[in-house]
N, C-alpha and C positions, 0 to 999 in steps of 0.2 A: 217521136223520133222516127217510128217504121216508117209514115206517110213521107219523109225525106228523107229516108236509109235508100242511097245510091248502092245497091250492093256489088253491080257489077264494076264501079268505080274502085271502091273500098277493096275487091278481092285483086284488081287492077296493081295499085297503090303495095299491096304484099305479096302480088306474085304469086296468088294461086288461082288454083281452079278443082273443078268437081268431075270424077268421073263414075258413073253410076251405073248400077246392073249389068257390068261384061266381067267376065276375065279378069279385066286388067284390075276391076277394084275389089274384087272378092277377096278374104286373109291367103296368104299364101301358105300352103302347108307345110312343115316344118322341113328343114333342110336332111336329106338324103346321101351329102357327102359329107365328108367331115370337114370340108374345107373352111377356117374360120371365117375368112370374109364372105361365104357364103351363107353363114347361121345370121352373120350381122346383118345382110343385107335384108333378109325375111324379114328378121323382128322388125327393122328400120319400116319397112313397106306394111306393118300388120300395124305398126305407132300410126299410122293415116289411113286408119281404117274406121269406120264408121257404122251402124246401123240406123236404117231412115227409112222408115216405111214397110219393112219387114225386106228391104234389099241395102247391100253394101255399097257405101260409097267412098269413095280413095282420093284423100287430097294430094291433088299435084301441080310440080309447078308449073306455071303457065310460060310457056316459048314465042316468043317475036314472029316465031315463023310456022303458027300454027299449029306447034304439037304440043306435047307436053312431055315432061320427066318428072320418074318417081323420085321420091328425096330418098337418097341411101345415104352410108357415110363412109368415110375412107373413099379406097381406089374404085368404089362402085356409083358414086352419088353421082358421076355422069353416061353412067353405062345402059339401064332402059330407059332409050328412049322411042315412045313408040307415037303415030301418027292417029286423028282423032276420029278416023275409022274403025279405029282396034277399041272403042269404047264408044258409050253413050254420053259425052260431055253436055253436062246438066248446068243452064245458064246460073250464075250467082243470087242468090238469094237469103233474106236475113235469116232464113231458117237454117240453111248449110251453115252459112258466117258460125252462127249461134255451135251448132255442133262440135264445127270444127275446133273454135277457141277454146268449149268443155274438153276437148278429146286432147286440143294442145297444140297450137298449129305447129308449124314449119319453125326452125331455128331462122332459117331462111329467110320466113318472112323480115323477121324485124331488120334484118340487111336490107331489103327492099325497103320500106318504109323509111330506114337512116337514108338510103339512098335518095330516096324520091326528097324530104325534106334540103338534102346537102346540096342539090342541083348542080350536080357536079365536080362538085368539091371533096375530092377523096379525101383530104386530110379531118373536113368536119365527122367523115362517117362513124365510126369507131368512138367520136364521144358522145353522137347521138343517141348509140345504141347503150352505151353504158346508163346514159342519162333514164333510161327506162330498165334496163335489168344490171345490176352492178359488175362489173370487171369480172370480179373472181366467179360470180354466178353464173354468168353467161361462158366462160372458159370452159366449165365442166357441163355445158348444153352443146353437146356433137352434133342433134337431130334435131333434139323438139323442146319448146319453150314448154312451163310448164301452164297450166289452165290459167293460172295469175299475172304471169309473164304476159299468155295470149291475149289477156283481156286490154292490157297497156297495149299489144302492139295495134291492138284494132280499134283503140280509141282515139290513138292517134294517126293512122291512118285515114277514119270514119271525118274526124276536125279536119286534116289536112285537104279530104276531098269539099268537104264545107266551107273550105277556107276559097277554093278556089272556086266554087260556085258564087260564093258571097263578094270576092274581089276580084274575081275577071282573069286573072292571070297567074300561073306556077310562081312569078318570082313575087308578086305581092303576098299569095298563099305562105310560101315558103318564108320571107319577110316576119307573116304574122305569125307564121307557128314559132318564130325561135328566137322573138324580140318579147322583151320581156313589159308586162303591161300593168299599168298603175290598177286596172280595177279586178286583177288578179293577184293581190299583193305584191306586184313588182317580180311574178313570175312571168316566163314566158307560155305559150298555148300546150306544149312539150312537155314541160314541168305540172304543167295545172293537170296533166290527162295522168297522174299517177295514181287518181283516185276519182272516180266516179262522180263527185260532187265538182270537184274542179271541172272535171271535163264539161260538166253541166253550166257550170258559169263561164267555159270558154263558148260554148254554144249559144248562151243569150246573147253574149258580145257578137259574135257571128249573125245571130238571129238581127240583135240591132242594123250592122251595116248593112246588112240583104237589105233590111226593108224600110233602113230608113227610120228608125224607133232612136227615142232619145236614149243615152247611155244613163 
């Protein structure tokens, strides 16, 4: 799998990114006023914190326009955002991926991931996301999936970017992840990524049309 772990796709696909050895990703120290959204804010920023090589690294999420923002929650979650100067932004790799889904990624992510599979379609998003963490589950997740959550949302993410390698095109991709397929037990690629073994049998399907192998 690592030899065709797309990582910077896959981190793409969830909206995040790595930012390593400054400032910005180091734990922040414990808050100084009493202001409450200011103690939630820290912990929020210290939940995407990381140790990797005897330096910290801070998952964040990745901006259209080149920068990044910390994930907070409440009235803070769009407040630092800082430009990719003010850090060492460390290209994607399975080893950060691997980290971050232990530590717990982003609630966020899995929104990206519903997103990127719904192509647009806001009404699918919300049952995509349930379709991997359940309603009530996901309702009391403010900031961060937990390590179990993280590993769904990067498996299907990890398919979705294989899907599109394998079939040339977002809406073919998109197509295969959420139609459901006879040598899956008549699940679709979404359903099958709830467990490791599935996801493995979405990937020989995968594997077959890259290259052309009989199903």
């Amino acid at each position: 799998m690592i030899a065709n772990y797309d990582a910077k796709a896959i981190a793409d696909v969830m909206g995040i990114g790595f930012l390593c050895g400054s400032a910005g990703a180091t734990e922040p120290a414990p808050a100084t006023k009493p202001q409450r959204h200011q103690a939630r804010a820290t912990r929020a920023i210290a939940d995407f914190v990381f140790q990797l090589d005897g330096g910290a690294v801070l998952v964040v999420q990745a901006k259209t326009n080149h920068t990044m923002a910390r994930f907070s929650p409440g009235a803070d979650r769009a407040k630092p955002y800082f430009d990719l100067k003010d850090g060492t932004v460390s290209a994607p790799s399975p080893r950060l991926i691997e980290k971050a889904v232990e530590r717990g990624l982003p609630r966020q992510a899995l929104r990206h991931v519903a997103e990127a599979l719904a192509g647009g379609d806001k009404t699918k998003v919300a049952a995509l996301e349930w379709g991997l963490v359940p309603k009530t589950t996901l309702e009391r997740r403010e900031t961060q999936l937990s390590p179990q959550e993280s590993e769904r949302t990067e498996r299907v993410a990890r398919l979705l970017v294989h899907a599109r390698r394998a079939l040339g095109t977002d809406a073919e991709a998109r197509e295969f992840m959420t139609t459901p397929h006879p040598r899956l037990d008549g699940r679709s690629p979404v359903d099958a990524a709830r467990t490791d073994i599935g996801t493995r049998r979405a990937e020989q399907l995968l594997n077959a049309l890259e290259y052309g192998l009989a199903l």
